[in-house]
C-alpha positions in Angstrom: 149.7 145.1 43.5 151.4 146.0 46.8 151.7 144.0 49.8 152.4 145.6 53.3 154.4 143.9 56.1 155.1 145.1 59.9 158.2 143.4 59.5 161.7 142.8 57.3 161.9 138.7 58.1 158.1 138.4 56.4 158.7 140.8 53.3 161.9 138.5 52.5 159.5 135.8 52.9 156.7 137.0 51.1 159.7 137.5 48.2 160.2 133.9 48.1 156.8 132.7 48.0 155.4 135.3 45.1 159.0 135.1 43.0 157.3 132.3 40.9 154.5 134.1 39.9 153.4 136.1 37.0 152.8 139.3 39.0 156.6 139.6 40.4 158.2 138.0 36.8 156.2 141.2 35.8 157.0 143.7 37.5 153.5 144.4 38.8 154.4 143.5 42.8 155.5 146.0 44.9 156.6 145.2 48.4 156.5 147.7 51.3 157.9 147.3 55.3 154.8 149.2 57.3 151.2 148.9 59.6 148.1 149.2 57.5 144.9 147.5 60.0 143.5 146.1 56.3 143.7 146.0 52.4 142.3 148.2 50.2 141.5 148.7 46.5 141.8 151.7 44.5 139.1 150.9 41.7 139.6 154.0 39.2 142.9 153.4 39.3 144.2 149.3 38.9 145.6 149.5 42.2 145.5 146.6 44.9 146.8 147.0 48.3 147.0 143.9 50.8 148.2 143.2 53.9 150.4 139.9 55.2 147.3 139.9 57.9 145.0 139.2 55.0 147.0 137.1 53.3 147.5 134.4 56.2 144.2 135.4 57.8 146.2 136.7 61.3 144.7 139.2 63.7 147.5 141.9 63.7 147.9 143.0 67.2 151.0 145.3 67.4 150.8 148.0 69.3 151.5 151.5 69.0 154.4 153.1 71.1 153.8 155.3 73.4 155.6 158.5 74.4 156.2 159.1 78.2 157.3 162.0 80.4 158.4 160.4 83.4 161.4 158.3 83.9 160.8 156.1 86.9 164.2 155.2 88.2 165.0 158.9 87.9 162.1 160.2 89.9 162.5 159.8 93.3 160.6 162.9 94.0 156.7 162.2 94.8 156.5 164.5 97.0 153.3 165.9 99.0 152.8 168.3 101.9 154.3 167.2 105.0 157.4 165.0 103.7 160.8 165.1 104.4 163.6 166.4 102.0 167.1 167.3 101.7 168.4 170.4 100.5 172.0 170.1 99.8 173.2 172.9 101.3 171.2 173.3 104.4 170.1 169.4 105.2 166.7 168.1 106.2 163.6 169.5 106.2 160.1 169.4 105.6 158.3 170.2 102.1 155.7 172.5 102.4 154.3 172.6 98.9 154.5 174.8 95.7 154.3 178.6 96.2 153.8 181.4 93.0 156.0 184.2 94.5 155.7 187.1 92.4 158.2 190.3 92.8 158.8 193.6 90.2 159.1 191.8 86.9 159.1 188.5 88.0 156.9 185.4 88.4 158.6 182.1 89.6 156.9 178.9 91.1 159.2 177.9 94.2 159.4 174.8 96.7 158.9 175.8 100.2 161.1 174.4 102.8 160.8 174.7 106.4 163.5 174.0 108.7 163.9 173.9 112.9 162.5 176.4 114.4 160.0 177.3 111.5 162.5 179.0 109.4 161.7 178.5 105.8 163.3 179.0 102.7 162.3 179.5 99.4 163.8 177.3 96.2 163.2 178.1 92.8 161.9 175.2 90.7 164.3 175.9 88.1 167.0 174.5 91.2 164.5 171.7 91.9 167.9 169.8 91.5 169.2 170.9 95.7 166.2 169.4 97.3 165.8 165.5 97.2 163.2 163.2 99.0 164.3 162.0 102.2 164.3 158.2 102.6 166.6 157.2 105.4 166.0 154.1 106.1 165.5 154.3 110.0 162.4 153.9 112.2 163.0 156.7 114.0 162.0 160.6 112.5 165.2 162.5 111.9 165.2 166.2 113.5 164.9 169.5 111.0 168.5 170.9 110.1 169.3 174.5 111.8 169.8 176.9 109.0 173.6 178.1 109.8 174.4 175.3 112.1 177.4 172.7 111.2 175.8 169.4 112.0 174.8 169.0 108.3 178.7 169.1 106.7 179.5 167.6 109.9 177.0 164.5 108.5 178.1 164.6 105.0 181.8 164.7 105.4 181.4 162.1 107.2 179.1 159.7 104.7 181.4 160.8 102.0 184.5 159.3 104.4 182.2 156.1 104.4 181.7 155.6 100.7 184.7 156.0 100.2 185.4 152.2 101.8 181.7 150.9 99.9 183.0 151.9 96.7 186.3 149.8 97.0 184.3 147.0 97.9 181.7 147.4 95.1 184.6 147.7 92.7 186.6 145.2 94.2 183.4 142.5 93.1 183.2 143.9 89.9 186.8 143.7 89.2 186.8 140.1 90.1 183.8 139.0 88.1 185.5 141.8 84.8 189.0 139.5 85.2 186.9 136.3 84.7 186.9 134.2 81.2 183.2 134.3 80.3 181.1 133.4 76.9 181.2 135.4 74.0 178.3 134.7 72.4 178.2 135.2 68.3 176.3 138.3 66.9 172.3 137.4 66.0 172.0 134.4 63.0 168.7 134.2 60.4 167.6 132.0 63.3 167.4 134.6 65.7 166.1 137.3 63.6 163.3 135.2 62.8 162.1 134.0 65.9 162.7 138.2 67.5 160.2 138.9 64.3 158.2 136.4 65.3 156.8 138.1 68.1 153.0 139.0 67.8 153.4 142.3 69.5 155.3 146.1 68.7 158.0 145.2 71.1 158.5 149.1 73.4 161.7 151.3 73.2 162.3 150.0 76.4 162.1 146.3 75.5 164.6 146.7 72.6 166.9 149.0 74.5 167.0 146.3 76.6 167.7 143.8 74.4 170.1 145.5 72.5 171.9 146.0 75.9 171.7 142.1 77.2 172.8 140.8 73.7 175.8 143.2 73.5 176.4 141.9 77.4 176.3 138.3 76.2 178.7 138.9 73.2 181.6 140.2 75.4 184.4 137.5 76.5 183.2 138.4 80.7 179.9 137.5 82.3 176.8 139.2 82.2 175.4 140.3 85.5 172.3 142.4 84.5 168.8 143.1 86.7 166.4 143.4 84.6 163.5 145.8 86.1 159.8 146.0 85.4 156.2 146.2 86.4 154.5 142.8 86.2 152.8 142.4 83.0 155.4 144.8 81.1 157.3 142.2 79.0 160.3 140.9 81.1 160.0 137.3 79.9 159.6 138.2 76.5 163.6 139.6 76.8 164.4 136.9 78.9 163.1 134.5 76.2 165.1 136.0 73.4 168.4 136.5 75.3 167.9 132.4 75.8 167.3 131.8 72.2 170.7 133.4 71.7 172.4 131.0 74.3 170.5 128.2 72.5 171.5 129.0 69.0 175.4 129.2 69.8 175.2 125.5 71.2 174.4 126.5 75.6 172.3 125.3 77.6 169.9 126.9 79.8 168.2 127.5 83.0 165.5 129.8 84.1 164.9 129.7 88.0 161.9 130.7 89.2 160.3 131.0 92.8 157.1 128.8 92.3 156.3 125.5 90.9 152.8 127.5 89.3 155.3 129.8 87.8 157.4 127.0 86.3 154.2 125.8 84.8 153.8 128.7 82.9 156.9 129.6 81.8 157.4 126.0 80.6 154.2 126.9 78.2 155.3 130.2 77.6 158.6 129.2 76.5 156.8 125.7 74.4 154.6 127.9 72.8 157.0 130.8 71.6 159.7 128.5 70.4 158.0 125.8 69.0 159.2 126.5 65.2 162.6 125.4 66.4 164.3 121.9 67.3 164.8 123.1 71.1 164.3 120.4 73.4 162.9 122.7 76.8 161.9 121.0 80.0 160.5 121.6 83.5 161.6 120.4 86.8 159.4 120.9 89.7 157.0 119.6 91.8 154.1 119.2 89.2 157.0 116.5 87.2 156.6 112.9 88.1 160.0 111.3 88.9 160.8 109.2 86.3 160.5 112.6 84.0 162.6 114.6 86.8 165.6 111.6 86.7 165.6 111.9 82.4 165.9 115.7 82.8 168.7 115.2 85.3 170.6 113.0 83.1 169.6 115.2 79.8 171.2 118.0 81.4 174.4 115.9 82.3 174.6 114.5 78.5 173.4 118.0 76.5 170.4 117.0 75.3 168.1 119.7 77.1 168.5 122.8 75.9 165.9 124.9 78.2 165.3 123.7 81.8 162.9 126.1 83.5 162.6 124.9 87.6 162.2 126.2 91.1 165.0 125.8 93.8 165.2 122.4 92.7 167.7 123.7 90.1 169.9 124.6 92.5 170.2 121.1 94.3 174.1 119.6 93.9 173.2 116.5 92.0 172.1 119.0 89.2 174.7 119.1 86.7 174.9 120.9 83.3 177.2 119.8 80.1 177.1 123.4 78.8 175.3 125.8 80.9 175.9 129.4 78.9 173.0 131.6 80.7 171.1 131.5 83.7 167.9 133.8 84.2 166.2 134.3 87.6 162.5 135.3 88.3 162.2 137.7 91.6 165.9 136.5 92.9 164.6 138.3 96.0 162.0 135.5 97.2 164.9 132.6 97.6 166.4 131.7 100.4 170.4 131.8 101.4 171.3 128.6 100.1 170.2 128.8 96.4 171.8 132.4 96.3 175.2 131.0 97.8 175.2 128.2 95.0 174.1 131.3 92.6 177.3 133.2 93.7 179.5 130.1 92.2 177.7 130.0 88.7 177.9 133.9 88.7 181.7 133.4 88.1 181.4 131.8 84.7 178.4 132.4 83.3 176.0 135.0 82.0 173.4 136.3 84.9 169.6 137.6 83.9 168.0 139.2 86.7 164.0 139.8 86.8 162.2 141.4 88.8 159.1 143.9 89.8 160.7 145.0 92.7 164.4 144.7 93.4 165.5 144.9 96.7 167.1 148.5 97.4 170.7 146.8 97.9 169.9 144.7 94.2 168.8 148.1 93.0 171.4 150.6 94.8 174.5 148.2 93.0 172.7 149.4 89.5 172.1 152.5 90.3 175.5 153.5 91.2 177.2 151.8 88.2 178.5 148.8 89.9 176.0 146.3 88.7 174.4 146.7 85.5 170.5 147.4 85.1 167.9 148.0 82.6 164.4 149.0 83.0 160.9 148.5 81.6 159.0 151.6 82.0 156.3 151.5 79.1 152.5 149.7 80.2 150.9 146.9 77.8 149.0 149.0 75.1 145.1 149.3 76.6 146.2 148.4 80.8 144.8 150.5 83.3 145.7 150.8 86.8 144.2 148.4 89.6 142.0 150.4 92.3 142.9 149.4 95.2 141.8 149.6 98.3 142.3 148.9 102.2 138.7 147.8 104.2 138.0 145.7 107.4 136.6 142.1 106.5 133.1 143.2 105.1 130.4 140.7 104.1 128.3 142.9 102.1 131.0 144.6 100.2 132.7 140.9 99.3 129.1 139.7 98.4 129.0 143.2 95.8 132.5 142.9 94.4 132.1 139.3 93.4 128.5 139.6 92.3 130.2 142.7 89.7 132.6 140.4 88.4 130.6 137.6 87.9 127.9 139.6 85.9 130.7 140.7 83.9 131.7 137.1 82.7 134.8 137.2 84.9 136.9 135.2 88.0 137.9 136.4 91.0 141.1 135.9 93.5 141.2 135.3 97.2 144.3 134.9 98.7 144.3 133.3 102.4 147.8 131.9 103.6 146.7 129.6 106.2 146.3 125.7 105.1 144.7 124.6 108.3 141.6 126.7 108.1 141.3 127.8 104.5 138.6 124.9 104.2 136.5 127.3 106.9 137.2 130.0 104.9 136.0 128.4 101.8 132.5 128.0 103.6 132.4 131.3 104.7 132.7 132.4 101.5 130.1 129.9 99.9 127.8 131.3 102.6 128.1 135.0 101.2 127.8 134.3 97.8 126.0 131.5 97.1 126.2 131.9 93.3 129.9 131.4 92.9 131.3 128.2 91.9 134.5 127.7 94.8 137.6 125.8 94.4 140.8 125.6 97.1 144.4 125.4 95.7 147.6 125.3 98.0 150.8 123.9 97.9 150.4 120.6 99.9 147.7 119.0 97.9 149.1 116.5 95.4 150.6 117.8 92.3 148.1 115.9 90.2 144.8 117.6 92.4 146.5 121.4 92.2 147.3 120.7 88.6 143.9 120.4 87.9 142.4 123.0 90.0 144.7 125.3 87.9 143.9 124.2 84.6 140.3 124.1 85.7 140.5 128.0 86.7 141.9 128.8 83.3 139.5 127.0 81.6 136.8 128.6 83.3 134.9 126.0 85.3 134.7 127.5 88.2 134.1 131.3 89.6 136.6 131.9 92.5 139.7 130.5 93.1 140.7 130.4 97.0 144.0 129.6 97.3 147.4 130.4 99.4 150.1 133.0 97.8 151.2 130.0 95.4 149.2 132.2 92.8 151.9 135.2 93.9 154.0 135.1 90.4 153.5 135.0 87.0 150.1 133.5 87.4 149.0 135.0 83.6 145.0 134.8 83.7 143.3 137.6 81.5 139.7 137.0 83.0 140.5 137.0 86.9 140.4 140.9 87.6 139.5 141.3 91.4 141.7 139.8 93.9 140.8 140.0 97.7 143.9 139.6 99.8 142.9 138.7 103.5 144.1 139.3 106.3 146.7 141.7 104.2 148.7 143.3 107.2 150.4 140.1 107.4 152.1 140.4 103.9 155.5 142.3 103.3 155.2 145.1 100.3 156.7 142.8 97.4 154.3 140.6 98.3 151.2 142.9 98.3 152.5 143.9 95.0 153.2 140.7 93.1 149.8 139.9 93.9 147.6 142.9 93.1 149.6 141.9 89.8 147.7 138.5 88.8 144.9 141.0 88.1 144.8 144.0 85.5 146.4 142.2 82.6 143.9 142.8 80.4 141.9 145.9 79.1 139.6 145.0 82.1 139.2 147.8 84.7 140.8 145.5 88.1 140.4 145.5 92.1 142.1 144.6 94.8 140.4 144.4 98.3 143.4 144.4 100.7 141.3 142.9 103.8 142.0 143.3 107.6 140.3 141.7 110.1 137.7 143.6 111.9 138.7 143.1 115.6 142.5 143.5 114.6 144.7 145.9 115.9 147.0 146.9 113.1 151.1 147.3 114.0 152.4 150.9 113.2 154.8 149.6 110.2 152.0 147.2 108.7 149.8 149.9 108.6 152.4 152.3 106.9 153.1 148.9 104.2 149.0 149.1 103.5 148.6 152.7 103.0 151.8 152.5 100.4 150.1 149.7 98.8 146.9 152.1 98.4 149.1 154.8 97.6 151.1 153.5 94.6 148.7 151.7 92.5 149.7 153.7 89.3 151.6 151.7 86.6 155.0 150.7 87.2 154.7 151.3 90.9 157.4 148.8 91.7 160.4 151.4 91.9 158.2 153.9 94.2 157.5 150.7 96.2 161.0 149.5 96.4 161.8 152.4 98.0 158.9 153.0 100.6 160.3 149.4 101.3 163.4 150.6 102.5 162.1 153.4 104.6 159.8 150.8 106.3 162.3 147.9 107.0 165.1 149.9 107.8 168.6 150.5 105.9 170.1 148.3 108.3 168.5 145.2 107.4 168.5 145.4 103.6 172.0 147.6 102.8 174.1 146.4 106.6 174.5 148.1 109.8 177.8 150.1 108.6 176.3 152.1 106.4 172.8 152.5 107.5 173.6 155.6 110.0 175.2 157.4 107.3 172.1 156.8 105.3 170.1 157.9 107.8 172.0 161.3 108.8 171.9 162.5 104.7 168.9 160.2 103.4 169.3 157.6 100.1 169.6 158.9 97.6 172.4 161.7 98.6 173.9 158.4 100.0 173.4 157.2 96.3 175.3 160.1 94.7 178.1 159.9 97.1 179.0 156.5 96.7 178.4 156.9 91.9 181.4 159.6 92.8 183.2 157.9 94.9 182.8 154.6 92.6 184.1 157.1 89.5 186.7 159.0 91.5 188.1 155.2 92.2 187.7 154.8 88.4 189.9 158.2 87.5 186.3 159.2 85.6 185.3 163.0 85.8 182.3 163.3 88.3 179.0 163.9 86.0 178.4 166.9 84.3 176.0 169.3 86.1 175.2 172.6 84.8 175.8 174.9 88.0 174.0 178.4 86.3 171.9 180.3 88.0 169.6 182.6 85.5 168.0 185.5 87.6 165.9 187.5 84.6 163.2 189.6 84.7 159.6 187.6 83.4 157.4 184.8 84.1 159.1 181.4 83.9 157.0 178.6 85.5 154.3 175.5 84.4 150.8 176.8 85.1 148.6 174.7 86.8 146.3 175.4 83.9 148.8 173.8 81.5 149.8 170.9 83.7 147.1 169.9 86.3 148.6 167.3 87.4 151.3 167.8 90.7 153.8 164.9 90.1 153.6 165.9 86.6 155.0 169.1 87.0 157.6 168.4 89.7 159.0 166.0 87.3 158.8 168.6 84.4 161.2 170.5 86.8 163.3 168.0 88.1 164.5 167.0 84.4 164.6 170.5 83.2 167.2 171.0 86.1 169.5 168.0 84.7 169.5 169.1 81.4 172.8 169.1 80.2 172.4 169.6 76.1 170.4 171.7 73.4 168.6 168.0 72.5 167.5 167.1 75.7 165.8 170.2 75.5 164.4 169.6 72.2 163.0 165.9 73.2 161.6 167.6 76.5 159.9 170.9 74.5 158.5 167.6 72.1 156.9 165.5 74.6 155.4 168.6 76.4 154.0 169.6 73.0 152.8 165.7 72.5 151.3 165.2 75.9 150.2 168.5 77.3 149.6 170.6 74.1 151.8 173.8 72.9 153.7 175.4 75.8 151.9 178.7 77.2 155.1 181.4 77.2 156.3 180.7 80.8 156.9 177.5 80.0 158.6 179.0 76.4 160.1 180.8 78.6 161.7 178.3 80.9 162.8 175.8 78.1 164.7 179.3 76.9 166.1 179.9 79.9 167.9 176.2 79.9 169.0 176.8 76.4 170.9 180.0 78.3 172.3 177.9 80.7 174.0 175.3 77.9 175.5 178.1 76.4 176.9 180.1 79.8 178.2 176.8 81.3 180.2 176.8 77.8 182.0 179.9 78.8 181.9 179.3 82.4 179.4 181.6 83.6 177.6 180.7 87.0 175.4 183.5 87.0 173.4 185.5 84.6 171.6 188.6 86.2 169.9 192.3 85.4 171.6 195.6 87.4 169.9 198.8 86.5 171.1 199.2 83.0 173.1 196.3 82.8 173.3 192.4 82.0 175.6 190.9 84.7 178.0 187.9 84.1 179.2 186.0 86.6 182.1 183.2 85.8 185.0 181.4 87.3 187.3 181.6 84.7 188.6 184.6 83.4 190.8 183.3 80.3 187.2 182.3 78.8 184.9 185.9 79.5 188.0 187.6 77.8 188.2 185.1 74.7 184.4 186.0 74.8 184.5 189.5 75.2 187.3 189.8 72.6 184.8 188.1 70.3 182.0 190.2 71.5 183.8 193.7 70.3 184.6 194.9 73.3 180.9 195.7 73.8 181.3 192.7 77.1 183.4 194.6 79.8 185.3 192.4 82.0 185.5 194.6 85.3 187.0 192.6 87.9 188.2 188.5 88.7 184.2 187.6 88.8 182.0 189.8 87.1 181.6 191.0 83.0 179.1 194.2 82.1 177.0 194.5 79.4 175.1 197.8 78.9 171.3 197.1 77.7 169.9 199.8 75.4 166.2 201.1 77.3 163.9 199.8 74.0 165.5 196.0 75.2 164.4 196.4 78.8 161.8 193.7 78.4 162.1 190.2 79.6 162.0 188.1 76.4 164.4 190.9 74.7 166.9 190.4 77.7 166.5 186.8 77.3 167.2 186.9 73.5 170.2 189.9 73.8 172.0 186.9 76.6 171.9 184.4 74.3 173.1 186.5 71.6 176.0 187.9 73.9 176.9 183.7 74.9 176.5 181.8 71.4 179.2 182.8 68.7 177.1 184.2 65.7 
């Protein structure tokens, strides 16, 4: 007989339970780690295979990883007709699409860049890596660069001067909170391991490089400070659950803030129902918890005996005391006001900070990004989750009446968001006059805690159709059947917002909509109009980086990163502002700036992504952009893989491409910047001379070193073709 388990903690249990019997004492039991969906028998030959699932009678739901092109917090290039970039060299213009330029020999796909006056210049995709979207962060449209005017190093002399003084800063913070005493937690006990195995789902890379990052965090002797970043619905609390295990199991107490008292509610269940194999006494404090329950909490805190409190602001009041606090985690740190976050500044000192959220505020965001604070990102969507169409309409009775009428007939519940207590009861009738059919309830925040209660629990439960209610439903609200949401009078709403609450539908296998509603005799603001087409635009999964950053570009640098720095933000956009200020940070550090390969191949043949191979626009730009940054032959590998996996085998230009980066590790080994083809030559370009000699020693003789910047090599006529010259370059730069 075999037995199959997913996981290591149930084969050591399934050891103990069978040890006894005849079949182990035996011999006859074999025992393997693995997925299999059921049992099976092998008649002909004696052989029994079964599954822990059918053992215990347990739906197996783990889910299969997926593999995934795109890196999010690396792409900040979505770019489409019309925008505004920055090429490094020349400053900012205006991206005019992808053009195929083809010439003699070769074929290469190019980025076309105009400039002032209508000048434009061409950029091959294989340097994708000199242009970068522009976000700046101002209100105002910056002018088009002159090519060969000075302004631009003017402008980025200048930002770099400025960093410079942010960087000091940044590491000045760090250095305080690094000098600090913290916790250091104890590695992972049986306790541990069992309740991480416990977990019903196939956890994602992401999840467990995340884990694997906060748990080595919380095991060094200096506070964790970590923002944790990811789409709603893509396992945050999950990590957040088993990083408070840890605290829990080495004797700390602690506390899980959270913006909303619905959102305290269901963590508290969340958090009851994951842990409740083990003696952990978890608690809630918020509106929903009568007093005489809030006063014991208080005082179980002061004496140790809660281990978990999960609460809003109330957490952060000053007759709240803990006996061993050892981890704090906060839900969306960006929705609380000045007060809390000062008192969160104090605790920061001591103990061990989780951050969550969907989307971090670019300053949050920037601070991780640059090294100074540490981040980790969810990128991978719940197995079966599609994305939520979305879409921006004038308040329309007939198209309300359809969209709830379609859910309805498909068993389900809808959303309505309206933010106004004093006439939401109007509201409610208007709505009861459109579709008669739906059962209505109202939920807001000043009805009494035991009313809203119910109305919630009722919603779950299913007894009634639409739940009208104020943005108290805004996070965490986890209800699989609710998948259309109308959000009125959406103009009004910042972009966080409009995304935290498109999230409370699509978490389930259900195609979702969201209605973003305007009213009809409304004129719409410039900026509000600019937050709903964003909105409309992102609704892929994992939006919340793009929207992060279309949240900057709306608001204004100024208000979310400080006045000093927002010009120089403005003059050479983000995200050059970004890489000025990581150097800066490591120049401060004595670190080496990060390694770029700076190799320019120029050989004959066709080298691009065919729109036949990769349809798909943001696809390919990305395919380019991380081709650029490749730095080593397995980068390469795990790229030429997940082209093979997604898109099918690579047509030859794209061969050809992945080759041609393979060139470039090898020529930035000897210090070549240039690789090229004159008449009967192959031309090498390098910086230091020392190297092409200790090359060209090794190479015979047959690589002539002319002159301080160039080395020959004569091509015999039957290797004049462009995959022979590629192959007699590589030979030429990789010791045999």
């Amino acid at each position: 007989m075999i037995l199959i388990s997913p996981t290591a903690a149930e084969l050591e249990r399934l050891r103990e339970i069978f040890a006894p019997t005849e079949v182990a004492r035996t011999g006859r039991l074999h025992l393997a780690e693995g997925n299999l969906q059921a049992g099976f028998r092998l008649a002909n030959h004696g052989v029994l295979v079964l599954t822990s699932a059918d053992l215990f009678h347990r739906t197996d739901v783990r889910r299969t990883q997926r593999k995934h092109l795109s890196k999010p917090i690396d792409t900040f290039l979505d770019l489409h007709d019309g925008d505004l970039v920055v090429h490094l060299s020349h400053g900012i213009g205006r991206y005019r699409g992808l053009r195929l330029l083809e010439k003699d020999e070769h074929a290469l796909e190019h980025l076309e860049i105009e400039f002032d006056g209508g000048t434009k210049i061409f950029v091959p995709a294989a340097r994708i890596d000199l242009i970068q979207k522009y976000v700046g962060g101002t209100k105002t449209r910056p002018k088009l660069a002159k090519i060969g005017g000075q302004l631009w190093s003017k402008q980025r002399r200048s930002a770099e001067a400025a960093v410079v003084d942010m960087a000091s800063e940044l590491l000045e913070i760090q250095a305080m909170r690094a000098s600090r005493p913290g916790i250091s937690f104890h590695h992972d006990t049986e306790w541990q391991h069992a309740f991480d195995e416990s977990f019903p789902y196939q956890e994602t890379p992401d999840q467990l490089t995340a884990l694997e990052a906060i748990k080595a965090d919380m095991e060094r002797p200096r506070p964790m400070d970590r923002l944790l970043c990811g789409d709603v619905g893509y396992g945050k609390t999950e990590v957040a659950m088993r990083a408070a295990f840890k605290a829990v199991d080495n004797g700390y107490q602690v506390a899980v803030l959270v913006p909303t008292t619905i959102l305290a509610e269901q963590h508290y269940k969340t958090f009851r129902e994951r842990m409740a194999e083990f003696p952990f006494d978890i608690a809630r404090l918020s509106r929903f918890c009568p007093l005489q329950d809030e006063r014991r909490i208080i005082a179980g805190l002061a004496e140790g005996r809660v281990d978990i409190v999960i609460g809003t602001h109330r957490l952060a009041s000053s007759d709240v005391r803990f006996h061993n606090l050892g981890l704090v985690v906060i839900d969306e740190e960006q929705r609380f006001g000045v007060d809390v976050k000062e008192r969160l500044k104090t605790l920061r000192a001591t103990v061990d900070i989780l951050t969550l959220s969907a989307t971090p505020i670019p300053r949050t965001l920037h601070m991780s990004l640059v090294g100074v604070r540490d981040i980790s990102n969810l990128e991978t969507p719940p197995e079966e989750r599609m994305p939520v169409e979305t879409q921006v309409t004038r308040f329309d009775q007939n198209l309300i009446r359809h969209a709830v009428l379609r859910e309805l007939n498909r068993g389900g519940q809808i959303f309505f968001v309206h933010n106004r207590v004093q006439d939401i009861g109007e509201v409610a009738q208007r709505l009861q006059l459109i579709v008669p059919e739906a059962r209505i309830r109202i939920a807001h925040g000043q009805m009494p805690e035991d009313e809203l209660e119910a109305v919630m629990v009722g919603f779950v439960e299913h007894h009634f159709d639409l739940l009208l209610a104020t943005t108290i439903v805004e996070s965490g609200l986890d209800i699989p059947n609710a998948n259309t949401i109308f959000i009125d009078e959406a103009d009004r709403y910042g972009l966080a917002d409009l995304h935290q609450l498109r999230g409370r539908v699509g978490r389930y296998k259900h195609h979702a909509y969201c209605y973003l509603l305007v009213d009809p005799g409304k004129h719409v603001t410039p900026n509000a109009a600019r937050r709903l087409r964003a909105i409309e635009e992102f609704d892929q999964m994992g939006a919340g980086f793009a929207i992060s950053m279309r949240d900057l570009e709306i608001r204004g640098a100024g208000n979310l990163l400080g006045s000093q720095q927002s010009g120089h933000i403005a003059a050479v956009g983000y995200e050059m502002y970004c890489q000025l200020l990581e150097n800066a940070v490591r120049s401060l550090r004595n670190l080496p700036v990060k390694l770029t390969l700076d190799v320019e191949v120029d050989l004959p043949g066709k080298a691009y992504v065919p729109e036949t191979y990769v349809p798909d626009i943001r696809a390919k730009i990305d395919f380019y952009r991380r081709l650029a940054r490749i730095t080593d032959f397995g980068e390469i590998a795990q790229l030429r893989t997940e082209l093979k996996d997604r898109f099918g085998v690579p047509p030859d230009p794209v061969q050809r491409m992945l080759s041609q980066a393979e060139l470039k590790v090898d020529a930035a080994v000897w210090q070549v910047k240039m690789i090229r083809v004159e008449k009967q030559y192959l031309v090498f370009e390098y910086t230091h001379r020392p190297r092409i000699e200790q090359l060209s020693r090794l190479r015979q003789g047959k690589l002539r070193v002319v002159d301080d910047k160039h080395a020959y090599l004569t091509v015999p006529p039957q290797l004049h073709t462009p995959d022979k010259l590629l192959a007699l370059a590589k030979s030429v730069l990789r010791p045999s």
